[in-house]
N, C-alpha and C positions, 0 to 999 in steps of 0.2 A: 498672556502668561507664557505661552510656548516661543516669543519673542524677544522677553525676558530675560528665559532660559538659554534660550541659541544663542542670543548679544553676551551672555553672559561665558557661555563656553566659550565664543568665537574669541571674546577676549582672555581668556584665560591661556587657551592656544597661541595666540599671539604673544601673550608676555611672555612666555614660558619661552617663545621661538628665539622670539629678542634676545630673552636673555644667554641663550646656549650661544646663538651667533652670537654675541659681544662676549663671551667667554673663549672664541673659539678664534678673536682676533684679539690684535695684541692694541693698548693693554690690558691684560687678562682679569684687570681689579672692575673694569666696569659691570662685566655679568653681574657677579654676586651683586654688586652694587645695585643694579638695574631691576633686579628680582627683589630684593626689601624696598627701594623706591620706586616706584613704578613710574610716577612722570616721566624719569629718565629715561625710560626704557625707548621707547621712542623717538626720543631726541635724541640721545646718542647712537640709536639706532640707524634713524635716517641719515645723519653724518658719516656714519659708519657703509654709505652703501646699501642698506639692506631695505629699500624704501616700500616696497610692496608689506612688508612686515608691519614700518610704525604705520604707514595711513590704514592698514587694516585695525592695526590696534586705535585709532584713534578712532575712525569708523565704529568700530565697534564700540567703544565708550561711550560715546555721542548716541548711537542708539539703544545701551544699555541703562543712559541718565534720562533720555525720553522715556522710555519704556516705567523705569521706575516712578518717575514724576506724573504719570500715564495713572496710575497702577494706584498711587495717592490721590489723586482725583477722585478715583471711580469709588476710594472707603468713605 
């Protein structure tokens, strides 16, 4: 449960980071953009230069979709 929760912040963190850095480079439409579709956010991220950001956000997905698939097992 407490792995859930931290892959779940971790990734929240992370989009949220995405998305202010792709706001903060030009063009300035991909944030917002990136913050309502989230796929993006990482792909244009890592194009963007910011590669520590999307493999953490993808990292974290990855163990935020085990964790839940985990979590549905065990009911």
């Amino acid at each position: 449960m407490l792995t859930l929760v931290g892959s779940f912040a971790i990734l929240c963190t992370a989009h949220l980071a995405l998305a202010l850095g792709l706001t903060l480079k030009k063009p300035r439409w991909k944030g917002p953009l990136a913050l309502v579709l989230p796929p993006l956010a990482p792909y244009w991220g890592y194009g963007a230069k910011m590669r520590v950001r999307a493999v953490l956000w993808v990292a974290a997905f990855c163990v935020y979709v085990l964790c839940l698939v985990a979590a549905g097992i065990k009911a």
